[in-house]
C-alpha positions as CSV (number, residue, x, y, z in Angstrom):
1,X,112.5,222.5,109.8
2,X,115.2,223.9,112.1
3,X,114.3,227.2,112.0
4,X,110.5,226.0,113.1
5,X,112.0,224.0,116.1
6,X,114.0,227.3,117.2
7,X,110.9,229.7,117.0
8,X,108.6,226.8,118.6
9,X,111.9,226.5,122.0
10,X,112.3,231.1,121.9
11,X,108.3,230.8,122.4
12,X,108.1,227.9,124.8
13,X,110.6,229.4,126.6
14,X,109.6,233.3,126.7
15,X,106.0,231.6,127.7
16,X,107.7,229.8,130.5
17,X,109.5,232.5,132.3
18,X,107.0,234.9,132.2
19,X,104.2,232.0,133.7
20,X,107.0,231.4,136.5
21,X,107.1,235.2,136.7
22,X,103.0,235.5,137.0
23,X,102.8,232.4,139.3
24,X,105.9,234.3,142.1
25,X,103.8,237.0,141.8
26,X,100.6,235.6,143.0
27,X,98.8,234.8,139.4
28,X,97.0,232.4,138.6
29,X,97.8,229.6,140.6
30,X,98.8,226.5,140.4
31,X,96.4,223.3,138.8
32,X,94.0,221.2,140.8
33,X,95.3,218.1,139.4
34,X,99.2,218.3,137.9
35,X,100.3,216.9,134.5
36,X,100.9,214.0,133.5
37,X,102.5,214.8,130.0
38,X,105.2,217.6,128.5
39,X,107.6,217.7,126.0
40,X,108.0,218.2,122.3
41,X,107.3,216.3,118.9
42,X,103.6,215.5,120.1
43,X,100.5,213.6,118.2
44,X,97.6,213.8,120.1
45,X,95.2,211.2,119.2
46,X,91.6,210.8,119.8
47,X,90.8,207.5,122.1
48,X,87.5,206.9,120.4
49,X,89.5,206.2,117.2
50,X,93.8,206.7,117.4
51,X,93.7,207.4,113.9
52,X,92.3,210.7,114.4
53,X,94.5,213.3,115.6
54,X,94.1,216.8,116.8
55,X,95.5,219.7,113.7
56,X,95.8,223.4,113.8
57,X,94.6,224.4,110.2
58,X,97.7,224.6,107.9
59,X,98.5,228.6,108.0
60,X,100.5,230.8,110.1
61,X,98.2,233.7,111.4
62,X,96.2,233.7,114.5
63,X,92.8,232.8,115.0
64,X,93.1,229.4,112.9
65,X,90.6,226.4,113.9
66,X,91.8,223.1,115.3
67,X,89.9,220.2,114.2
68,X,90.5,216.6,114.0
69,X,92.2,215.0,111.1
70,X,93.4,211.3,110.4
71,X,97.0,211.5,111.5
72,X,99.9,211.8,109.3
73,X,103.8,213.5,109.3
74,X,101.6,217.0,108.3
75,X,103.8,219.7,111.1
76,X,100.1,221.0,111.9
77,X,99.9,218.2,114.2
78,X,103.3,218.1,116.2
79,X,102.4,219.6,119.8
80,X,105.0,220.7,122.0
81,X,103.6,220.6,125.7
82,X,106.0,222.3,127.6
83,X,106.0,221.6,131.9
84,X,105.6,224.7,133.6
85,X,106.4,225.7,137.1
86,X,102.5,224.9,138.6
87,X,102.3,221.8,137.0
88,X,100.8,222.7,134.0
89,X,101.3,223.2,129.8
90,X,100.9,225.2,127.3
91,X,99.6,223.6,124.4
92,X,101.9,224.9,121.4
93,X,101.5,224.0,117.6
94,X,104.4,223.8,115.0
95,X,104.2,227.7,114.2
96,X,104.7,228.6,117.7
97,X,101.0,229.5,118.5
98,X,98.9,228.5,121.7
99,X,95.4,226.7,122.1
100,X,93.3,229.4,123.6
101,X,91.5,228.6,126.4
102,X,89.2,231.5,126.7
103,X,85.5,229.6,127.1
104,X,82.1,230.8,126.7
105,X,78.8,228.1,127.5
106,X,77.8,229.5,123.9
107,X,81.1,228.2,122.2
108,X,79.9,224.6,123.1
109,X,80.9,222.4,120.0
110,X,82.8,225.4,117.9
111,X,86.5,225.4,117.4
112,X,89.1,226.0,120.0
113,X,91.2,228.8,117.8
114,X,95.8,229.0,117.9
115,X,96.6,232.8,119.4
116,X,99.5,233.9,120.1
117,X,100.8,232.5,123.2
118,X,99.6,234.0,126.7
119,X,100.4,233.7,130.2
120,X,97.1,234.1,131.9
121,X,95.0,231.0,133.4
122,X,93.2,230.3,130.4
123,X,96.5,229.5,128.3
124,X,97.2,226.5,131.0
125,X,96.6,222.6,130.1
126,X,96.8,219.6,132.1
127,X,97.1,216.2,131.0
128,X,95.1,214.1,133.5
129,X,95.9,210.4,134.1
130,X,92.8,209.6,132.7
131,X,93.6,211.2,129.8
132,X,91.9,214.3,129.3
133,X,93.3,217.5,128.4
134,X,92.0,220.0,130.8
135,X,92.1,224.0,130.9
136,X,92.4,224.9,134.7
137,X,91.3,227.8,134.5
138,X,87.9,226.6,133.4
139,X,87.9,223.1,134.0
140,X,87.0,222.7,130.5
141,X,88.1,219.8,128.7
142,X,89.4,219.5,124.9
143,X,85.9,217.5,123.0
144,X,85.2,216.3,120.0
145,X,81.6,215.0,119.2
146,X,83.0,211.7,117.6
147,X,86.0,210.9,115.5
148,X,85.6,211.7,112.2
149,X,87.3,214.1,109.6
150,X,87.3,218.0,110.6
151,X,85.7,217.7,113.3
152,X,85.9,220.9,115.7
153,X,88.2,220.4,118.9
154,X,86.2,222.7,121.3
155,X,86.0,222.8,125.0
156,X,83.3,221.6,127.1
157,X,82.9,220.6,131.0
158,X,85.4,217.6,132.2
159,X,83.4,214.6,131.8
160,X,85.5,211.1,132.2
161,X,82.5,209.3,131.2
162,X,82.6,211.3,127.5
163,X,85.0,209.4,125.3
164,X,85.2,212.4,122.9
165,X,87.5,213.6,126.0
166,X,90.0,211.4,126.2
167,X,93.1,211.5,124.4
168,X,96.7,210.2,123.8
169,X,100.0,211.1,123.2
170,X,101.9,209.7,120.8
171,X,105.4,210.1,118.9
């Protein structure tokens, strides 16, 4: 488990420095609204039903889905959310990998996938106060279609008004 929490703080914090380093250097930019959450150890639970959490699918490679499952002690569903320099997170599972924020209109409904960790727009969350979890880049929003059982997490325009966009985090 140690070793796990050391890989998960070396890749929040190479992540880190090199988005401070893109942001100096005129990246990206900073996020329209700032976040309202960071830190480690993270559940984040659906607000339709909080007994529905958000899970990587149990593996270590790249391109694995993230669905909703009904929340236990599994690892696959401890986020780490670390606050970055614009006001913004990554959104890092247990094995050290990133949501991906990348977004097509087509991809509406389909599984967000865990890459390796970038430092480009797309990579960057923020929690809003009302409790969505937003990609800046694309103000995009993590979705589900309802709480139930593998569902797919997959992005879709910000809507407050969508309950299958709001979320919690909890310890």
């Amino acid at each position: 488990m140690w070793r796990k929490l050391m890989v998960l703080a070396c890749v929040v914090a190479v992540c880190a420095i090199g988005l401070a380093q893109e942001v100096a250097s005129g990246g990206a930019g900073a996020a329209t609204t700032p976040t309202t959450g960071w830190g480690t150890n993270f559940l984040i639970e659906s607000q339709i039903d909080n007994h529905y959490c958000i899970e990587s699918q149990g593996a270590t490679n790249a391109g694995r889905p993230v669905t909703l499952q009904q929340c236990s002690t599994t690892s696959f569903q401890r986020w780490a959310l670390p606050h970055l320099s614009d006001e913004t997170n990554l959104l890092v599972e247990d094995q050290g990998m990133c949501i991906d924020g990348h977004f097509k209109k087509a991809n509406v409904g389909l599984a967000v996938l865990v890459q390796p960790c970038g430092t480009g727009g797309v990579w960057r969350f923020t929690f809003t106060a009302a409790g969505q979890v937003m990609d800046v880049a694309n103000k995009t929003c993590l979705s589900i279609p309802g709480a139930s059982a593998n569902a797919a997490v997959s992005l879709a325009p910000c809507d407050e008004t969508v309950k299958g966009q709001l979320w919690k985090l909890a310890h």
